[in-house]
N, C-alpha and C positions, 0 to 999 in steps of 0.2 A: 421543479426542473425535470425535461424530459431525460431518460438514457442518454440522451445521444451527447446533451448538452453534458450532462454529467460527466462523462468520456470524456468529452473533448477540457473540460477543467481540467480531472487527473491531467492529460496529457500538458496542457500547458503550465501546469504546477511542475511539473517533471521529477518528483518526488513525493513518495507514501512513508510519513513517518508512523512506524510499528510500535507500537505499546504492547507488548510480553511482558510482563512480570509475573513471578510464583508467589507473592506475598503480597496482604492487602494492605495496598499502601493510598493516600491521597495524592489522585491522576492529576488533578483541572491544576493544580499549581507547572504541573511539569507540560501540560497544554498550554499553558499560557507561554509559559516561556518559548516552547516550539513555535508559539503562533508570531511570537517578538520576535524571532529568528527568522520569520520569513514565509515560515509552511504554512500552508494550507489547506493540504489534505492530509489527513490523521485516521489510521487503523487501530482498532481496538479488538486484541484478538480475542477467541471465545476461551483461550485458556486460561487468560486473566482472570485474578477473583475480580467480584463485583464488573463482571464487564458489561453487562445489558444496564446496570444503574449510570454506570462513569457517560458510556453512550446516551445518555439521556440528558443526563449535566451537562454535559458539553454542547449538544443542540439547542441544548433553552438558551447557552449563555451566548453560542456565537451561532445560531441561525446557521444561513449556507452561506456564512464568510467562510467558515473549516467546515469543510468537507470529512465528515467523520462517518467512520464506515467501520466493520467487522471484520476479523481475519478468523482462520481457522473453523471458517464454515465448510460441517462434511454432508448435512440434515437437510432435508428441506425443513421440518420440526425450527433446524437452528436459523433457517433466512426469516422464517415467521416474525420469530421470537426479536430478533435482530433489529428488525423493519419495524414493529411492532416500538422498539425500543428507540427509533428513529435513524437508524441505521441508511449512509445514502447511498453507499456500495455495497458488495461482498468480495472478497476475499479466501479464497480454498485452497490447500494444499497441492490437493487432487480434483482431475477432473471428474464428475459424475453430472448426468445431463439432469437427474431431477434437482440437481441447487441450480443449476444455470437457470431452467426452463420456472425453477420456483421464485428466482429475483426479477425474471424478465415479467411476471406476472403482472410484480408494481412499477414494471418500466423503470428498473431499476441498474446500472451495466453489473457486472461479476467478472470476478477475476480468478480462474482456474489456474491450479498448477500444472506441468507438466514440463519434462527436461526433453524428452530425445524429439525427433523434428514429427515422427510419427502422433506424438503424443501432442504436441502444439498444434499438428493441424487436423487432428481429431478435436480438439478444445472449439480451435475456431470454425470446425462444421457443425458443433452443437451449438452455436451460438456467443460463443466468449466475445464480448467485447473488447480485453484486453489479457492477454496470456500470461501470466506468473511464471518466467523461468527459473526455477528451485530443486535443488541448490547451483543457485549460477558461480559463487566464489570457485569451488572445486575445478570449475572449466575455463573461465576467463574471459576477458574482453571477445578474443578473437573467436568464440564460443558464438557470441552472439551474431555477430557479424558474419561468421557460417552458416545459421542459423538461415539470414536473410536473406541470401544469396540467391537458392531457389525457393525462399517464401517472401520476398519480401511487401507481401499486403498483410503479413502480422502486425499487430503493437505488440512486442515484447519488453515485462517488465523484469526484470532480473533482480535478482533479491538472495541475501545470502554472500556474503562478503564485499559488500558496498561499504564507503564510508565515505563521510562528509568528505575526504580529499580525492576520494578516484570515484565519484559520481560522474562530472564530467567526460573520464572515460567508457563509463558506459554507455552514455548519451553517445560519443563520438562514435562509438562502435553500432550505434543504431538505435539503440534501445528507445522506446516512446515515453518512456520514465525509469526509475528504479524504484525498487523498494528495501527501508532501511532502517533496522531496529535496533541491536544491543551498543552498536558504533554510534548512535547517534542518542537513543533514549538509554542514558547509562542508569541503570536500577542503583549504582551506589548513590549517584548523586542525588537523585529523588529521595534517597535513602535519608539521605544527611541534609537534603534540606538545600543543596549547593544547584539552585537547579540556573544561576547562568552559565554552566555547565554545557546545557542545554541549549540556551539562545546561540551561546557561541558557537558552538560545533553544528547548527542550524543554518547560520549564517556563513560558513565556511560551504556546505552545503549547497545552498542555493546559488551562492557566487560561483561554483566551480559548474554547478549547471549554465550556469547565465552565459559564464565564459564558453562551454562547449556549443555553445547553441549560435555566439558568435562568429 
């Protein structure tokens, strides 16, 4: 699939479920259930243990039904390594033009962070296909939605105090997805094994997108 097509998935999935955990725990059980919940595109971020092998597992087993991609890409070293691992997006904190300019390479989109509106449309002159606003919880719906006002040809994904119940408002507020990790991939759960857990709050998820797009 080209960039572009890959973009426009994210966008119509309307949700990036985040895989962060500090402990190496077995992922594909806690995939599956997100994928029974409805998602479809899944982040694997680099500061997870085992995170180039989990990325790998996971494309053998669902091809490009899940859209499984990288977070906490700062390297061009780590979009290699990534891609390499079968990585279908990227994922940055921060903007820097050589991860952008090194995912665009495999005609791949990236997703740079950046909060203030200077830094968002610095992103999108280096080539961002879709912009990471992080930390968006600390600002708010109406964050975003200011945001757009005098940009509104960004995709902004907001990420950082999202949950399965006020996704929909971020959608409402503009957003072209969000991105959403500890609210939705609970590491206890995974922990203990309780992973519909996960399908559930998945599934609350998606519907609250469904609804905001109505």
């Amino acid at each position: 699939m080209s960039r572009k097509i890959l973009t426009s998935r994210i966008v119509e999935a309307g949700a990036i479920a985040i895989v962060r955990v500090r402990e190496t725990l077995s992922l594909e059980p806690a995939a599956e259930a997100l994928v029974r919940g409805g998602i479809t595109v899944l982040e694997v971020t680099c500061t997870t243990p085992n995170a180039l092998p989990t990325i790998e597992a996971l494309r053998r087993r669902y091809g490009m039904d899940l859209l499984v991609g990288a977070g906490s890409v700062i390297t061009e070293q780590q979009v290699k390594d990534v891609v390499s691992a079968g990585a279908c997006f990227v994922v940055s904190p921060v903007t820097k033009k050589c991860v952008i300019d090194a995912t665009h390479a495999f005609d791949l989109p990236v997703l740079p962070g950046a909060l203030t509106p200077t830094e968002a449309q610095v992103a999108d002159d280096l080539g961002a296909d879709m912009v990471k606003i992080f930390p968006a919880g600390q600002l708010g719906f109406s964050y975003v939605k200011a945001l757009l006002a005098p940009l509104p040809h960004l995709k902004l994904v907001p990420t950082g105090g999202v949950t399965p119940e006020n996704a929909g408002k971020w959608i409402c507020s503009g957003a072209a997805a969000v991105g959403i990790g500890s609210a939705l991939v609970d590491v206890a759960a995974i922990r203990s094994g309780q992973h519909s857990v996960l399908t559930e709050r998945a599934s609350v998820l998606c519907a609250s997108i469904a609804e905001a797009r109505q």
